[in-house]
C-alpha positions as CSV (number, residue, x, y, z in Angstrom):
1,X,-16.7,-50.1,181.9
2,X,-12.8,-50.3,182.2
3,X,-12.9,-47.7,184.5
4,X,-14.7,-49.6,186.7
5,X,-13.3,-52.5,187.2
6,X,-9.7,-51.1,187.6
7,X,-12.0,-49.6,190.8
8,X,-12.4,-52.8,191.9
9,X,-9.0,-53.5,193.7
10,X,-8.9,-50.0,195.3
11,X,-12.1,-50.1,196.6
12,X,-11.3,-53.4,198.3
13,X,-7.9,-51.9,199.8
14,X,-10.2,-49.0,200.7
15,X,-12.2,-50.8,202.9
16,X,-9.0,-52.9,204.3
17,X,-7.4,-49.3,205.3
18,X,-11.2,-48.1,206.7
19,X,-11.2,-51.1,209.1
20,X,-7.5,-50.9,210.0
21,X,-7.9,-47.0,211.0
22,X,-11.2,-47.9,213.0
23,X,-9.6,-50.8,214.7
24,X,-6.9,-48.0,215.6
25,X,-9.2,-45.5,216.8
26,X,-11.8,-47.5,219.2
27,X,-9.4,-50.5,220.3
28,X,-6.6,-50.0,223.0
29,X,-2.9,-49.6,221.1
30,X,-1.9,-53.4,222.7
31,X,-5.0,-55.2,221.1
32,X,-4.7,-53.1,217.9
33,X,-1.2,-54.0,217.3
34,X,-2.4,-57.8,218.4
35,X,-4.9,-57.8,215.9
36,X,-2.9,-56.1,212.9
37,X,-0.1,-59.1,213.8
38,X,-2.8,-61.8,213.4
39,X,-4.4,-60.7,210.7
40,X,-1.2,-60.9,208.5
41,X,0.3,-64.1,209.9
42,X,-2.8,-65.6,208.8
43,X,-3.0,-64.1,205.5
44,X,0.3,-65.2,204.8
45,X,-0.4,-68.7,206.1
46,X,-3.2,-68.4,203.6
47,X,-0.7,-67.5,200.8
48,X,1.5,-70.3,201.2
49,X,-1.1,-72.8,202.1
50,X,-2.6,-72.1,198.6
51,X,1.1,-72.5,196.9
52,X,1.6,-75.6,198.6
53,X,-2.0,-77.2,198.2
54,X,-3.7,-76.0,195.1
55,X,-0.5,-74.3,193.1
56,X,-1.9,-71.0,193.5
57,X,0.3,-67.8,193.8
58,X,-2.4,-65.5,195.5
59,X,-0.3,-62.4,196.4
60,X,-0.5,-61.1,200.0
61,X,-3.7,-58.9,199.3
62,X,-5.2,-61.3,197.5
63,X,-4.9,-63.8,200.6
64,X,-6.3,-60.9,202.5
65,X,-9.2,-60.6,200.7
66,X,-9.9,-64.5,201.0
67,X,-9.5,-64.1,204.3
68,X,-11.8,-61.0,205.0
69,X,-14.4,-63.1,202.2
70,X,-14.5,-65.8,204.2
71,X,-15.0,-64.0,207.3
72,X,-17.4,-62.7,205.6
73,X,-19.3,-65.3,204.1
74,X,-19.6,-66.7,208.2
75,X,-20.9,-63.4,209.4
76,X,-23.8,-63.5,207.0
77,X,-24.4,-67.3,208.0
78,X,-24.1,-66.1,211.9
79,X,-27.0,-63.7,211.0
80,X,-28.9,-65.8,209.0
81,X,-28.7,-68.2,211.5
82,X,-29.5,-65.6,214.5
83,X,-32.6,-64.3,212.5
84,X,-33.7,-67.7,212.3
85,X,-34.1,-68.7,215.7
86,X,-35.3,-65.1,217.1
87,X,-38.2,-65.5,214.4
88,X,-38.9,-69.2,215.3
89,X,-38.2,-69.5,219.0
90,X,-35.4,-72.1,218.6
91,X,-33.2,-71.8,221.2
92,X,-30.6,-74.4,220.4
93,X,-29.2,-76.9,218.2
94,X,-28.4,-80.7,219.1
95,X,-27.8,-83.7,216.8
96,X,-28.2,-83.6,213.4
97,X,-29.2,-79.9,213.6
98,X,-25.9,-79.2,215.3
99,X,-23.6,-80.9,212.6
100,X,-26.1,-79.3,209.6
101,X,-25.2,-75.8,211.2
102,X,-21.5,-76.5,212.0
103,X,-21.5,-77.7,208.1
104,X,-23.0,-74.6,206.9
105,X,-20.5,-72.5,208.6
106,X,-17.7,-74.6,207.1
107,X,-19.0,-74.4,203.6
108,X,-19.3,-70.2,203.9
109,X,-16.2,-69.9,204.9
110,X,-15.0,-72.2,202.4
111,X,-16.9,-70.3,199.8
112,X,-14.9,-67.4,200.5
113,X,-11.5,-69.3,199.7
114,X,-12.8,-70.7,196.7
115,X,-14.2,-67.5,195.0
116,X,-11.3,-65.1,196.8
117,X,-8.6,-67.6,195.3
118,X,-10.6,-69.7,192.3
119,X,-9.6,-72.7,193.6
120,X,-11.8,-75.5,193.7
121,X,-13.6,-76.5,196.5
122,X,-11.7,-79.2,198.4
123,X,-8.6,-77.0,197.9
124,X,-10.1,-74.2,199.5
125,X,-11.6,-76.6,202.3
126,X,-7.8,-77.8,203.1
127,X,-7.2,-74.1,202.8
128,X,-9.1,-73.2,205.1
129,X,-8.5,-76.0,207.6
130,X,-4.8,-74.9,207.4
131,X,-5.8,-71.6,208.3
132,X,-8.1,-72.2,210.9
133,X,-5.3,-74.2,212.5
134,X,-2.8,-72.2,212.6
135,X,-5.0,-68.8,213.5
136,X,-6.2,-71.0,216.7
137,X,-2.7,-71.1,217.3
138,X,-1.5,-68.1,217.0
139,X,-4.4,-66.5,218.4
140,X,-3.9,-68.6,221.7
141,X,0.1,-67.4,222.0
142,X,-1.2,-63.6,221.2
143,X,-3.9,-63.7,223.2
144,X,-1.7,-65.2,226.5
145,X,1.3,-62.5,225.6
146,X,-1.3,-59.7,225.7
């Protein structure tokens, strides 16, 4: 059993390298590079925003994996969502349907904070606000310098 949760970590580095080596492969150099850049300013904003909020020292990988969680977490609610309203005809959202999806998406991508980093859950909502922020940013000067 000890054998396999010492797995644990390389598998998760594993799929970290996978992604990184198709990201290589099928995107142009200049957006691969972009992207590699992105992803670990925001992990490391991720890592100090958890120091500074919840007293957490999450190493760099460890604030890679909340990250990638997170990102997760919002893919599977995307989908969930998606298969909802091919399989009931909705076509949008207004109102109070709007805010309960927008909510839903902020608490799966909170959930990937909390579990990734064990803090609780308002620290991983600042977290994650922090992070959002400053990945919006960054994003924005990448995206005008490429």
């Amino acid at each position: 059993m000890s054998n396999v949760r010492s797995l644990k970590p390389a598998m998760s580095y594993l799929l970290f390298a996978l992604a990184a080596v198709c990201l290589f492969i099928l995107a142009p150099l200049k957006l691969a590079l972009g992207t590699s850049a992105l992803v670990l300013l925001v992990a490391a904003t991720v890592m100090l925003a958890a120091r500074a909020v919840a007293g957490v020292n999450a190493s760099f990988g460890e604030a890679t994996k909340a990250v990638s969680l997170s990102l997760f977490f919002l893919a599977v609610a995307t989908f969930t969502l998606v298969s909802y309203t091919v399989g009931t005809g909705v076509s949008r959202f207004s109102g109070l349907s709007a805010a309960a999806v927008l909510v839903g998406f902020f608490v799966a991508y909170v959930l990937g904070f909390k579990l990734s980093l064990g803090t609780s859950f308002g620290a991983s909502a600042i977290v994650a606000i922090i992070s959002t922020v400053v990945s919006g940013v960054l994003f924005w000067l990448v995206r005008s310098a490429l």
